[in-house]
N, CA, C and O of each residue as an XYZ file, in Angstrom:
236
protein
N     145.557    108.829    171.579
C     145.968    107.838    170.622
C     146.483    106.618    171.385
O     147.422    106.814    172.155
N     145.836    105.010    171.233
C     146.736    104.173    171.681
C     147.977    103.861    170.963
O     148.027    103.811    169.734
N     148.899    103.667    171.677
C     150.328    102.946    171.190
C     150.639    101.919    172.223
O     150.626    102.153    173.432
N     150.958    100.614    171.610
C     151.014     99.663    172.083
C     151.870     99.161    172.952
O     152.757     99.135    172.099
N     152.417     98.724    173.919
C     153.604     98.530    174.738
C     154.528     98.420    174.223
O     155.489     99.034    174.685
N     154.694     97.700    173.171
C     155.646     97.526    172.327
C     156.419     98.492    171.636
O     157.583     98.331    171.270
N     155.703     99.532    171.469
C     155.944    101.074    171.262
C     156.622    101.728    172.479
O     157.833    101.940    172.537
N     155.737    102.029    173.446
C     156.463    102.589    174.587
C     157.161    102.240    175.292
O     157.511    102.774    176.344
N     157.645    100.813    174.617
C     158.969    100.329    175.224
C     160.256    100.426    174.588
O     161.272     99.876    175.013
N     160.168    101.285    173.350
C     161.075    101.224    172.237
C     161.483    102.969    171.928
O     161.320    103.540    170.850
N     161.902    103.427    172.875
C     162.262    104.832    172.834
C     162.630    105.244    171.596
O     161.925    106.165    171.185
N     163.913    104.708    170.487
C     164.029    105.288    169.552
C     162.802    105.265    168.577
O     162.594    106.221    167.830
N     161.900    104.033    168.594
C     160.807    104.128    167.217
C     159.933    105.169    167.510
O     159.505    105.723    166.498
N     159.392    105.763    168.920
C     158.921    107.009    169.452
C     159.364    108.364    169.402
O     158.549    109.265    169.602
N     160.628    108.628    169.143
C     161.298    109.428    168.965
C     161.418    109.633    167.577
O     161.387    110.781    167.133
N     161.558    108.606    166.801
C     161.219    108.744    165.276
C     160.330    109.326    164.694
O     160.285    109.956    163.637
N     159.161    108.916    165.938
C     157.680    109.177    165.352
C     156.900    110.166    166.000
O     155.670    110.198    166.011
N     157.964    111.280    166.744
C     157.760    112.369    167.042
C     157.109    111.996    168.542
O     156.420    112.906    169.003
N     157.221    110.840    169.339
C     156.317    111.293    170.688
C     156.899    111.370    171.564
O     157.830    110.567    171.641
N     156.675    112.519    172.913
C     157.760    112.755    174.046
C     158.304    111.525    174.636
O     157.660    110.476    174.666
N     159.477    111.655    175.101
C     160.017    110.613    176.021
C     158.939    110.394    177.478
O     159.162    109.536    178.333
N     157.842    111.296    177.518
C     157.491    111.017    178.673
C     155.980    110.400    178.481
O     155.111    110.538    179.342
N     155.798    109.772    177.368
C     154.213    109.098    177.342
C     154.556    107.508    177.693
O     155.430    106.698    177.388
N     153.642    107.529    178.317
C     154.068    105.573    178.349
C     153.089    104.805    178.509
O     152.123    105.501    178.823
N     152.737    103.413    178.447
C     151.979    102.838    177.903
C     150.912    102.957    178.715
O     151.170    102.761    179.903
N     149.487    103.287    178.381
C     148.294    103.025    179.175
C     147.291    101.748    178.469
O     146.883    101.834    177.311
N     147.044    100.815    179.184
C     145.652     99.956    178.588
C     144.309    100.774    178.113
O     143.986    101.872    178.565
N     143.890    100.346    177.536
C     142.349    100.998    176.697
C     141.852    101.260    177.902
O     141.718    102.363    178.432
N     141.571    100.159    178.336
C     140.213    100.905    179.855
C     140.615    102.252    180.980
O     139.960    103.087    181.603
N     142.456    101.818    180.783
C     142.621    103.457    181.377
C     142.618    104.383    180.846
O     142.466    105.438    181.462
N     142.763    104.356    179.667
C     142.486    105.942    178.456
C     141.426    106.315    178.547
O     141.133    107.511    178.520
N     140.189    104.900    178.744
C     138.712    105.328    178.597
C     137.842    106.283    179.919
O     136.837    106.989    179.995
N     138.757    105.870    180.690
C     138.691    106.084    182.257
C     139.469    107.775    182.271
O     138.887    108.677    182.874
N     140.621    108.008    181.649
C     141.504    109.267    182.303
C     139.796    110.270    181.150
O     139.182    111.301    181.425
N     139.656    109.367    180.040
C     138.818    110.622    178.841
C     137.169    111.047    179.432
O     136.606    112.135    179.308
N     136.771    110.089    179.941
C     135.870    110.178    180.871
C     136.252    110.992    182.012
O     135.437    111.913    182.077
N     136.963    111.065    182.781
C     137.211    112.084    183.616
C     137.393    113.293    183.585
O     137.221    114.163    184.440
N     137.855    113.334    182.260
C     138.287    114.564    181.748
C     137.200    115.390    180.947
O     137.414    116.571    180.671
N     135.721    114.582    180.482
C     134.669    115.097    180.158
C     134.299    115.486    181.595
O     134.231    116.703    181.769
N     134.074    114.800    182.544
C     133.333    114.931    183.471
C     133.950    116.676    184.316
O     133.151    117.456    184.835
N     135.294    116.898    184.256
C     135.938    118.084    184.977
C     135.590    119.035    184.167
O     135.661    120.169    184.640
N     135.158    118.909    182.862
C     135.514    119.758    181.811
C     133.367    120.460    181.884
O     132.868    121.581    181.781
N     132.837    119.207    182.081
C     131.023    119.856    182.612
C     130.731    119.412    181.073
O     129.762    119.954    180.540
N     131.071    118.987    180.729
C     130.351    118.322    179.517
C     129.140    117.548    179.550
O     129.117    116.493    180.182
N     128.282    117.906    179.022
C     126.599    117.124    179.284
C     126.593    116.017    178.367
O     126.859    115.950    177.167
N     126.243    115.199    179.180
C     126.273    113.641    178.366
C     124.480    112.844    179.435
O     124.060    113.232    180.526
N     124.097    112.117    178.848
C     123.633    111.286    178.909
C     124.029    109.701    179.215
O     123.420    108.876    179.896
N     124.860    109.614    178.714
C     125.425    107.943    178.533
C     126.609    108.271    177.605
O     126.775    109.259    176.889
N     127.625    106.866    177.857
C     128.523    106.579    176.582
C     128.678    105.225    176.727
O     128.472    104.492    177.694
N     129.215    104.926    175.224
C     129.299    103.832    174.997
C     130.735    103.371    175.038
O     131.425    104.387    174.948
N     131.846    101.810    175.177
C     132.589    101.455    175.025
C     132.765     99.970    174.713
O     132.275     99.008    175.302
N     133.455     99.997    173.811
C     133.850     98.364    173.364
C     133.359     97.379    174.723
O     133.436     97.645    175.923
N     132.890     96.287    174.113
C     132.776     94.728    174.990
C     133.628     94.516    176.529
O     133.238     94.197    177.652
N     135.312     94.951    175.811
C     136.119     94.454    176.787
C     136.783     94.960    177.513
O     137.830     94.650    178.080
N     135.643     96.464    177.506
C     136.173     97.348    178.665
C     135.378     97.021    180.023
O     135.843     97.217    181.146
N     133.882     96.398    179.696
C     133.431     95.477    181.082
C     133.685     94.320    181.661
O     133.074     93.742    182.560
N     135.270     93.833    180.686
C     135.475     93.013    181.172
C     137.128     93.185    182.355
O     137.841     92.403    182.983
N     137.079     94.578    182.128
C     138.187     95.065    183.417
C     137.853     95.515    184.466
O     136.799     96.125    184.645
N     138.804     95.254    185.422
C     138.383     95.171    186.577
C     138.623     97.272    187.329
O     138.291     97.558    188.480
């Protein structure tokens, strides 16, 4: 799930909303990057995937 910095900078509204004190903010392209990795360890058969525009636009 993304949550926005603004979120994981705000311990009590996280805590409200049930998420550990220990998640903290990742950008889209690194979520897309840790979930991809995590298909790839896991032997999942893929062909290709797809991702939003402005994940080729990170470096």
């Amino acid at each position: 799930m993304y949550l926005p910095e603004s979120w994981t900078t705000d311990c009590h509204r996280c805590r409200n909303a049930g998420i550990p004190d220990d998640v903290e903010f990742a950008p889209k392209p690194r979520q897309m990057i840790t979930m991809l990795e995590r298909v790839l360890a896991a032997g999942v058969p893929f062909a290709w995937f797809t991702a939003a525009e402005a994940y080729g636009q990170a470096g």
